[in-house]
C-alpha angles and dihedrals in degrees: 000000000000102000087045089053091061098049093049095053097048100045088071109079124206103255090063094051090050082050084232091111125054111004098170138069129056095338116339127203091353091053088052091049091051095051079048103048089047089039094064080029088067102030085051089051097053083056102052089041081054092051088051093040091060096032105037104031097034108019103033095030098205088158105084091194097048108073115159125197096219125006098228096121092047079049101050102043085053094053088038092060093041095053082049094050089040094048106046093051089047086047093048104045097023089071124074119210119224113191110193096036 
């Protein structure tokens, strides 16, 4: 969901989020502000999934049957995640859009 996430957050310009750029079609600028919305809201929960799976599943152990020998994988998927997250809202807000060039 992650990768997703950040799709769907940086698909929606500016413009469209100020309601100055696109204003017809299915929904318009609302429409764009709830991708978006749902967009940072997924991104955000695969985070916090990531955070329970490590820390829950390799660090606390509450599964008796699952035992693992190392928690890299608990570890990865958790950076992984957070590089996502990091990276699709510097993406988002360290760019500046020029419309007209």
């Amino acid at each position: 969901f992650s990768t997703i996430s950040m799709f769907m957050v940086n698909t929606v310009s500016n413009g469209l989020l100020r309601g100055e750029g696109f204003t017809e079609g299915c929904l318009g600028s609302v429409g764009a502000r709830v991708w978006f919305f749902i967009g940072f809201m997924m991104g955000f929960v695969s985070f916090i999934g990531s955070c329970y799976i490590l820390f829950g599943e390799y660090v606390h152990g509450s599964n008796p049957a699952f035992s693992p020998s190392t928690t890299y994988p608990g570890v990865a998927f958790f950076l992984q995640n957070l590089f996502i997250l990091i990276s699709s809202i510097v993406y988002r807000f360290g760019r500046t859009e020029d419309m007209w060039g």
